[in-house]
C-alpha positions as CSV (number, residue, x, y, z in Angstrom):
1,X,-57.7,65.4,-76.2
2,X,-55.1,67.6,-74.5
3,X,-55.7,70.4,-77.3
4,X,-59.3,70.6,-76.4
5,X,-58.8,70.9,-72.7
6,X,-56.2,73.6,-72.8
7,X,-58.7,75.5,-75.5
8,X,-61.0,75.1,-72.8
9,X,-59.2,76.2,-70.4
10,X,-58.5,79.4,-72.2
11,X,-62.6,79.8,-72.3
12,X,-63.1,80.0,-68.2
13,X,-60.3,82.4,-67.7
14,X,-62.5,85.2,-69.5
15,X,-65.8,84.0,-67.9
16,X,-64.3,85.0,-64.3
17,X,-63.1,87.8,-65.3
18,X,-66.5,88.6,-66.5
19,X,-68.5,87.7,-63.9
20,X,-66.1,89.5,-61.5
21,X,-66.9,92.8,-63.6
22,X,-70.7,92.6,-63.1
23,X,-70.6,92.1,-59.4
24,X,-73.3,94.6,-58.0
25,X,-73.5,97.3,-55.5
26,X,-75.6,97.0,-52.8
27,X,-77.5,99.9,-51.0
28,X,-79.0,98.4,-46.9
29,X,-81.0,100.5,-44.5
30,X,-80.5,100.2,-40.8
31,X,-82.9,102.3,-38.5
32,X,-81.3,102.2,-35.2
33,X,-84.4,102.6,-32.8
34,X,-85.8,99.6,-33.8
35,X,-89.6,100.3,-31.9
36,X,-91.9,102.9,-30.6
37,X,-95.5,103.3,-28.7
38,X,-97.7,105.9,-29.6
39,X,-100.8,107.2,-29.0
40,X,-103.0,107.7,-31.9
41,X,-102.6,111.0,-32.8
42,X,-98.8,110.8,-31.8
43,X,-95.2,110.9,-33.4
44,X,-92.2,110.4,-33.2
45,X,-88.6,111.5,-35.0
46,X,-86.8,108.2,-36.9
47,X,-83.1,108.2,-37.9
48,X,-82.3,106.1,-40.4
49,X,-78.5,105.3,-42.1
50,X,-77.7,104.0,-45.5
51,X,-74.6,102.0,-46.1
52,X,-73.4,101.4,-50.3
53,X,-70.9,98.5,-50.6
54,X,-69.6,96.8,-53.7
55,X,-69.1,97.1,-57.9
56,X,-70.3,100.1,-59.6
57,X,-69.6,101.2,-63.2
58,X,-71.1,105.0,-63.3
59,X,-73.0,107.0,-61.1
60,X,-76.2,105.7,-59.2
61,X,-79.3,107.1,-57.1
62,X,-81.5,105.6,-54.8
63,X,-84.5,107.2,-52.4
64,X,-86.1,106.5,-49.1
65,X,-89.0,107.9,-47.9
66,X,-88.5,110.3,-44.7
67,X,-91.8,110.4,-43.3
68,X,-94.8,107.6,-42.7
69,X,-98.1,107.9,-41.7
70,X,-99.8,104.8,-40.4
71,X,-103.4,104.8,-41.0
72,X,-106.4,101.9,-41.5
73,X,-103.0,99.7,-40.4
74,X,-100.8,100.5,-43.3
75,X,-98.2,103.1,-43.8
76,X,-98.1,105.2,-46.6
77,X,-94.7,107.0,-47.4
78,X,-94.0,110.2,-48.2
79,X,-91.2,113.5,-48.4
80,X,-88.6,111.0,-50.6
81,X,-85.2,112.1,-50.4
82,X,-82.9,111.4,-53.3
83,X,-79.0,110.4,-52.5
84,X,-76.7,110.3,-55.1
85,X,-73.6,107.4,-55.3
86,X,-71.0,108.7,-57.6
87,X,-68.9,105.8,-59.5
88,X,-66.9,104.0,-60.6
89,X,-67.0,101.8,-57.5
90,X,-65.2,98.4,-57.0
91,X,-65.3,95.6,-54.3
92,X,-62.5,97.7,-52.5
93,X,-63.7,100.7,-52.8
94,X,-64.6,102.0,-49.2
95,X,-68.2,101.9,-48.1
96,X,-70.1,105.1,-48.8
97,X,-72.9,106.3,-46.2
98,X,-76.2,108.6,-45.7
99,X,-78.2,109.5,-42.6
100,X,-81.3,111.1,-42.3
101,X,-84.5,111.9,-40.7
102,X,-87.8,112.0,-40.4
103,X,-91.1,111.2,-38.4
104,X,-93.2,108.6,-38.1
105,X,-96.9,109.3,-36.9
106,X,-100.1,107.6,-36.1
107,X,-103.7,109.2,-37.6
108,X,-105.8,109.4,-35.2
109,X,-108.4,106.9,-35.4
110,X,-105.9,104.1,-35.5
111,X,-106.7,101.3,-33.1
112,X,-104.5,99.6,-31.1
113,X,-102.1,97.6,-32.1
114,X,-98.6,96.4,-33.5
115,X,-97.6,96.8,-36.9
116,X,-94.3,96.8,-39.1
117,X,-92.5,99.8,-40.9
118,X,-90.5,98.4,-44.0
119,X,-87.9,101.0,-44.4
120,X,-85.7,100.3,-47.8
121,X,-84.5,102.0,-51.0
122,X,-86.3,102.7,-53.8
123,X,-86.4,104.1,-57.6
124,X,-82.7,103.0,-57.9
125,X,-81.2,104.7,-61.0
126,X,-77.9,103.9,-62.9
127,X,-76.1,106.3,-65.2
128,X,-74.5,102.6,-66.9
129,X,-76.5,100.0,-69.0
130,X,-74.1,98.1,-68.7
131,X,-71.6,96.5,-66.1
132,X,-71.8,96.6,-62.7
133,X,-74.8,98.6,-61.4
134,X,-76.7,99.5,-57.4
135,X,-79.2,98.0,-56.6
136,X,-81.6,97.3,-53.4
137,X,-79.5,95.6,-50.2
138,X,-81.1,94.7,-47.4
139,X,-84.1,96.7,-45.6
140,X,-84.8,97.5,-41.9
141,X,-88.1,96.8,-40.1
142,X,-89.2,100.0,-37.6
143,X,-92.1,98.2,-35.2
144,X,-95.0,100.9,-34.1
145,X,-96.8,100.0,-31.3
146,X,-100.7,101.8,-31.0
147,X,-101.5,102.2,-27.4
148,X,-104.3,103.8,-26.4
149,X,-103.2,105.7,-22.5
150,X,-105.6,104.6,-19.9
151,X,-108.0,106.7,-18.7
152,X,-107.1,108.3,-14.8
153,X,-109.7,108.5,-12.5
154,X,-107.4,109.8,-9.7
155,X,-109.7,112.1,-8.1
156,X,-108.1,112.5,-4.5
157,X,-105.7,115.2,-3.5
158,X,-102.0,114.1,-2.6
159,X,-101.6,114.5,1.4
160,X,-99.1,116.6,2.9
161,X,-97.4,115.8,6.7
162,X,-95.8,118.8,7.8
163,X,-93.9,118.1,11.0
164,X,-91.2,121.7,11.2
165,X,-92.0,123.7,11.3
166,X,-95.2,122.9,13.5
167,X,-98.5,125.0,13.0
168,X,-97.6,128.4,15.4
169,X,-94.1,126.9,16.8
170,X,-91.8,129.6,18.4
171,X,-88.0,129.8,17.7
172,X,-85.5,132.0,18.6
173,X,-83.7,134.5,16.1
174,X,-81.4,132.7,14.3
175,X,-82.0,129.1,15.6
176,X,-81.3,126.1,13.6
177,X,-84.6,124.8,12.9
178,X,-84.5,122.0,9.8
179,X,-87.6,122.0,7.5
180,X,-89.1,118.3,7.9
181,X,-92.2,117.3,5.6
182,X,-93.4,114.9,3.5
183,X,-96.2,114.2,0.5
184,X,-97.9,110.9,-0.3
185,X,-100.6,109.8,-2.9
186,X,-103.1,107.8,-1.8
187,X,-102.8,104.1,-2.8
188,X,-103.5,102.7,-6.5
189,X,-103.8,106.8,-7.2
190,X,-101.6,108.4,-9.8
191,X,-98.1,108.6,-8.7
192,X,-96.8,111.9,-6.6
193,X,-95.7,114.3,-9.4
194,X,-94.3,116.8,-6.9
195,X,-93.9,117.7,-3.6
196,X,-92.1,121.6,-3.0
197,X,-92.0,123.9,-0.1
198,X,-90.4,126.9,0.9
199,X,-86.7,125.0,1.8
200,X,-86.2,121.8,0.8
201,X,-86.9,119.0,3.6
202,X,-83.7,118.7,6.0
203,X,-82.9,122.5,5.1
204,X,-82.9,125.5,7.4
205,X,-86.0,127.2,7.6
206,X,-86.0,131.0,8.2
207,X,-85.2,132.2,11.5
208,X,-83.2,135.4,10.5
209,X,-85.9,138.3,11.4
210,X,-87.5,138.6,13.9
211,X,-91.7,138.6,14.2
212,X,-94.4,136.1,12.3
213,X,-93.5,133.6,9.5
214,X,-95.5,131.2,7.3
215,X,-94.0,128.3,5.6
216,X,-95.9,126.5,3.0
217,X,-95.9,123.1,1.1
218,X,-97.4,122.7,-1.8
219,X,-97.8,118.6,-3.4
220,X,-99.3,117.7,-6.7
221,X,-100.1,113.8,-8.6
222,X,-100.0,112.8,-11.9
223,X,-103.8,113.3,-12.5
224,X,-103.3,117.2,-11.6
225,X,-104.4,117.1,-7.7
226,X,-103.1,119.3,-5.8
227,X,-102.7,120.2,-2.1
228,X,-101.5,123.0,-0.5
229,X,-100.4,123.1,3.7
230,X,-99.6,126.6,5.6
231,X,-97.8,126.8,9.2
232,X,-97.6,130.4,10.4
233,X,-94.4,130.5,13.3
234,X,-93.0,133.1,15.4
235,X,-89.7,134.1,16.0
236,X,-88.5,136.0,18.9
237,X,-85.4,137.5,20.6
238,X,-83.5,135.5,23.0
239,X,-85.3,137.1,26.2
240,X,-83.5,135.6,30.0
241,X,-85.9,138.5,32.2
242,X,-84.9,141.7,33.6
243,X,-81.6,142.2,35.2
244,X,-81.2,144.6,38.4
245,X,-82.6,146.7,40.1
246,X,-85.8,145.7,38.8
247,X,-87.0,142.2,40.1
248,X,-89.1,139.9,37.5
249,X,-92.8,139.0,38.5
250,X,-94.3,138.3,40.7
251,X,-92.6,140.5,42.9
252,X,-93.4,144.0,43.8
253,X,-90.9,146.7,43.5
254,X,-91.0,149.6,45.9
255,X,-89.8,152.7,44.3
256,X,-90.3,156.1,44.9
257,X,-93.1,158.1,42.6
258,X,-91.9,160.1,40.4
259,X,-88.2,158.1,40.2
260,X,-86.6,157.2,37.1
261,X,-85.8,153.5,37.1
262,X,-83.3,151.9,34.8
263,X,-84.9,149.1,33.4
264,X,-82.3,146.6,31.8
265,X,-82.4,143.8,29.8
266,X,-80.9,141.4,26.7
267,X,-82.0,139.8,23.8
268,X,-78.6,138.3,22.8
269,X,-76.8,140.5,20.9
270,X,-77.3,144.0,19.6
271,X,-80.8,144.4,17.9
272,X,-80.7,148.1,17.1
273,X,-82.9,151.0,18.8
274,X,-86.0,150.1,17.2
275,X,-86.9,146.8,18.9
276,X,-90.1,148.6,21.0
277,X,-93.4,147.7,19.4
278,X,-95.0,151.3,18.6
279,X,-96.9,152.9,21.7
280,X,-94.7,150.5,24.2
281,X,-93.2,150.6,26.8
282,X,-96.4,151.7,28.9
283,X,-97.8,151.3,32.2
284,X,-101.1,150.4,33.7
285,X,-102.6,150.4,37.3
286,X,-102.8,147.3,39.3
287,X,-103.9,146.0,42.7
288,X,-101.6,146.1,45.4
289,X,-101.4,142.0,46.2
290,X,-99.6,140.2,48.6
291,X,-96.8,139.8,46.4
292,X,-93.3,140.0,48.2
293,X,-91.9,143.3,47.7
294,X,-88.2,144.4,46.8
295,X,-86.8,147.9,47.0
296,X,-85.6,149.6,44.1
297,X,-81.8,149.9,44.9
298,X,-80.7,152.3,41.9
299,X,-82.5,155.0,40.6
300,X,-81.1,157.8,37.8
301,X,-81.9,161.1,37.6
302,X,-83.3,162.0,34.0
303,X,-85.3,164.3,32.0
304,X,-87.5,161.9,30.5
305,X,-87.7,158.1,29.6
306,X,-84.8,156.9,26.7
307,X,-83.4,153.4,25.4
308,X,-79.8,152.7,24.7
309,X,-77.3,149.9,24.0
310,X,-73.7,148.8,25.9
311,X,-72.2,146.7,24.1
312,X,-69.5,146.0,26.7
313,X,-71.8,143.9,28.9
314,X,-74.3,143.0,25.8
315,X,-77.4,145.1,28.1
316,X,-80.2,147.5,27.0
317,X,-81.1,150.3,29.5
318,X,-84.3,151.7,29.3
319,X,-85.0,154.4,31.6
320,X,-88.5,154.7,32.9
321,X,-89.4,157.9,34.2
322,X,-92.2,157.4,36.9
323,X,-95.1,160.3,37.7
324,X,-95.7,161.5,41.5
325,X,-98.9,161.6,40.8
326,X,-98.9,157.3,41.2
327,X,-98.0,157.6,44.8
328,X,-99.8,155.3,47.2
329,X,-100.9,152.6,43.6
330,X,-98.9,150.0,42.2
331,X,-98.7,149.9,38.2
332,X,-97.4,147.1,36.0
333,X,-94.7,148.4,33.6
334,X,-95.2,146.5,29.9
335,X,-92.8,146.4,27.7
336,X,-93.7,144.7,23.8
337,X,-90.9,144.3,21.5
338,X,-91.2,144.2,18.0
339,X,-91.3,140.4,17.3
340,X,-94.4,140.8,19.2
341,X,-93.7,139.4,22.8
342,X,-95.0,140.9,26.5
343,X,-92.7,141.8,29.0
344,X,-94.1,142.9,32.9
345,X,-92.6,144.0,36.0
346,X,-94.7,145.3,39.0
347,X,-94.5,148.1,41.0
348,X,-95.3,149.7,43.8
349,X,-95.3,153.9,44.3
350,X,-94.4,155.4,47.5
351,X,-94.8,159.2,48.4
């Protein structure tokens, strides 16, 4: 009895060492975006790894397709790529890996639906005949959902609510004026897409030159509406009247014909030479009212009218040369500046 167990003992020793020696290797697919939704007629890229564990006498190959086209509800595979698993392998033998790429797509024509991409290995190969060998692992599923888009019917334009800079607003040069607007689509409509004016909202508009502006928003939704909104504004010099000797309206200043008159004014700061509006200043004949009257008090002896600039005291000087020949009238000097504004005084011409 004892010599049969111990010869059968000696028996099982072999057999593990066998079976250990035919332990396969394995290849499993993983696809690590396990879903998509697409439109018939769509695609989309897929990654997909490979992972090789386990026994392998010799070298090995496997394939997977790259690319699948679902159709009638089935995918069909196709663009195989071969990978190559060089051996001998053993249990301990680090894991070897492939990546790749491809696309999956939807023919168009395919209804709605969801359906399930089986990707896996195939047409393994071994060099060996014998021993241990690769062979299929385990296989991802890739889920494709078909999803017909819904059909918009958004017909109505996006709104636009400009509030700055209001629709013919005046500002002063360089005043901080903040852009403030706002689009909206209408209820249950597409979605705003975009909404894009000049500045963005909250930012300063432009107040830096002088003369008429235009700021503009434009807004578009999601179905391709658009809307468009246009406020023209006016900027203007900082203008506080003219200074003395001439009196602002509605007075009447007495002055001798044929006197030149300095005329002075500011607009905050130097603005060059050319701040007259072309053909300006002039004069035209008035009535005579009952407007108080104020003498002239400083008069300058010149050859002819001319404009200048002090910068000590931040003052134009025009000097207006008046004609004898407007004795016994009154006339209302205008003077236009170039961001478009009137400015009067009123006169009356002694002999």
């Amino acid at each position: 009895m004892l010599l049969f167990m111990s010869f059968a003992l000696m028996l099982a020793i072999p057999a593990v060492a066998l079976a250990s020696s035919v332990d396969t290797a394995a290849v499993d697919v993983n696809v690590p975006a396990t879903s998509v939704t697409l439109a018939s007629g769509g695609s989309e890229n897929i990654n997909i790894n490979m992972r090789v564990t386990g026994a392998q006498d010799g070298n090995a190959s496997f394939k997977v397709y790259r690319d699948w086209t679902l159709s009638g509800g089935t995918f069909e595979g196709s663009n195989p790529q071969t990978f190559s698993v060089p051996g001998p392998r053993n249990g301990q033998t680090p894991a070897a890996t492939f990546s790749t790429t491809g696309t999956v797509t939807v023919a168009n024509g395919q209804a709605d639906g969801t359906f399930n991409l089986k990707v896996a290995a195939f047409d393994i190969t071994n060099s060996n005949t014998t021993g241990a060998k690769l062979s299929a692992g385990t296989f991802d599923n890739y889920t494709v959902t078909v999803e017909t888009p819904q059909q918009n019917t958004d017909s109505t334009d996006p709104t636009i609510t400009l509030n700055t800079p209001a629709d013919n607003a005046a500002y002063t040069k360089n005043q901080a004026v903040n852009a403030d607007y706002s689009c909206d689509d209408e209820a249950g409509g597409s979605g705003l897409a975009s909404c894009v004016g000049d500045v963005p909202s909250g930012a300063p508009i432009n107040t830096s030159t002088v003369g008429q502006h235009s700021f503009t928003v434009d807004a578009a939704d999601n179905a391709g509406n658009t809307a468009q909104a246009v406020h023209n504004y006016f900027v203007h010099y900082e203008w506080t009247g003219f200074f003395r000797p001439v009196d602002n309206l509605p007075t009447l200043n007495t002055v001798k014909a044929g006197s030149a008159i300095p005329v002075k004014f500011s607009l905050s700061g130097n603005q060059g030479l050319g701040i007259m509006a072309s053909g300006y200043p002039a004069s035209t004949k008035v009535a005579c009212d009952a407007a108080p009257t104020d003498a002239i008090e400083q008069t300058v002896t010149a050859g002819g009218s001319s404009l200048s600039y002090d910068s000590s005291i931040d003052q134009y000087n025009y000097v207006w040369k008046t004609d004898k020949a407007w004795a016994s009238t009154c006339r209302q000097f205008v003077l236009k500046l170039d961001d478009g504004t009137f400015h009067q005084a009123n006169f009356k011409l002694t002999k």
